[in-house]
N, C-alpha and C positions, 0 to 999 in steps of 0.2 A: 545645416547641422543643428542650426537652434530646433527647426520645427521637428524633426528624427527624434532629440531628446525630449520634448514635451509630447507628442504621441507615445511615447516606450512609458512615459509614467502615467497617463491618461490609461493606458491599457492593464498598467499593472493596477491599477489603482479601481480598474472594474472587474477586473480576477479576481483581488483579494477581495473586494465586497461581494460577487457570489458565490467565493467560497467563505465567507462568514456567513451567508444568506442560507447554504446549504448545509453548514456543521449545525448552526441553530434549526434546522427543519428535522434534520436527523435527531439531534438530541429531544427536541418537541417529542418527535415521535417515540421516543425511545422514553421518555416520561411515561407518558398516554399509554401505551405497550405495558409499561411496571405498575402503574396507576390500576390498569383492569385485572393484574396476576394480581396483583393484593388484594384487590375489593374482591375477589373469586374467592381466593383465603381466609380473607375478613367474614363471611358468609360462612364458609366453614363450620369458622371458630362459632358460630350463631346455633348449631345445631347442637352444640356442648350444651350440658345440664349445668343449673347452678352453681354445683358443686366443683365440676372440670372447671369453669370460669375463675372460681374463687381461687382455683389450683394455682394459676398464671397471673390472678392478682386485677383480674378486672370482674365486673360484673354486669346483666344484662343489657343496660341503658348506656353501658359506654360503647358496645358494640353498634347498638341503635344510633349511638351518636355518631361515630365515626361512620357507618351508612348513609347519613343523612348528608353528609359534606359533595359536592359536586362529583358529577362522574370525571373528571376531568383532576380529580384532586386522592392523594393518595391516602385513602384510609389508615393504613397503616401507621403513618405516622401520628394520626388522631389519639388513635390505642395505645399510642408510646406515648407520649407523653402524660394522658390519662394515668396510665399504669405507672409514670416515673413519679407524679404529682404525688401517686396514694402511697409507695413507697418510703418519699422523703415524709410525709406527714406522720406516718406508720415509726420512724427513724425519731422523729422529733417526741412524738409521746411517750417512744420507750426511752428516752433520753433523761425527758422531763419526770418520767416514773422512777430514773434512777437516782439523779438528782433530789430527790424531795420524798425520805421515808414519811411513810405515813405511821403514825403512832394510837394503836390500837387498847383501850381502856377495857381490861374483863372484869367483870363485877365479881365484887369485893364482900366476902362476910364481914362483920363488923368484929375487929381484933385481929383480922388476917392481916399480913404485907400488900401491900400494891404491888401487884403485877404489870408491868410497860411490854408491849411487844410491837417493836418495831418488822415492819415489810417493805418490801417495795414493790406498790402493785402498780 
């Protein structure tokens, strides 16, 4: 009886490692599969002019960039995070521009008022 029960978990216990063996192959694969549909994509977006890139908030060299990363590694997410960085920065200036009027001096005849005009550029 002893040895019945140490063979039943010896075997489950070689099951469940190739079928770990096999979910991880698949999903590999299934990486590497989405990995080449985006860098197809990615290449795409490469034929846009300046102007379409600026549209979406990237521009030439991040596309080069995220080309340059391993075939094996997904582009896309390069371009996203690129794109998220220039975003927040983008978020932080008009922040900081709102924060902090800038106070503009117009020249003055002598006898006139002083004119202040505050913006926020």
């Amino acid at each position: 009886m002893l040895v019945m029960t140490f063979v039943t978990k010896t075997l489950s216990a070689v099951s469940g490692g190739a079928a770990r063996a096999a979910a991880h192959s698949v999903t590999g694969t299934k990486n590497l599969v989405r990995a080449f549909l985006h860098r197809r994509e990615v290449m795409r977006l490469s034929e846009l002019d300046e102007r379409g890139l600026k549209d979406i908030g990237l521009v030439r060299s991040d596309i080069d960039g995220a080309l340059a990363v391993s075939w094996l590694s997904d582009p896309s997410s390069v371009l996203q995070n690129r794109s998220s960085q220039q975003q927040s920065a983008a978020v932080s200036r008009r922040e900081a521009g709102v924060r902090r009027p800038v106070v503009i001096q117009a020249a003055v005849r002598p006898g006139a008022k002083e004119i202040k005009i505050a913006c926020n550029a």
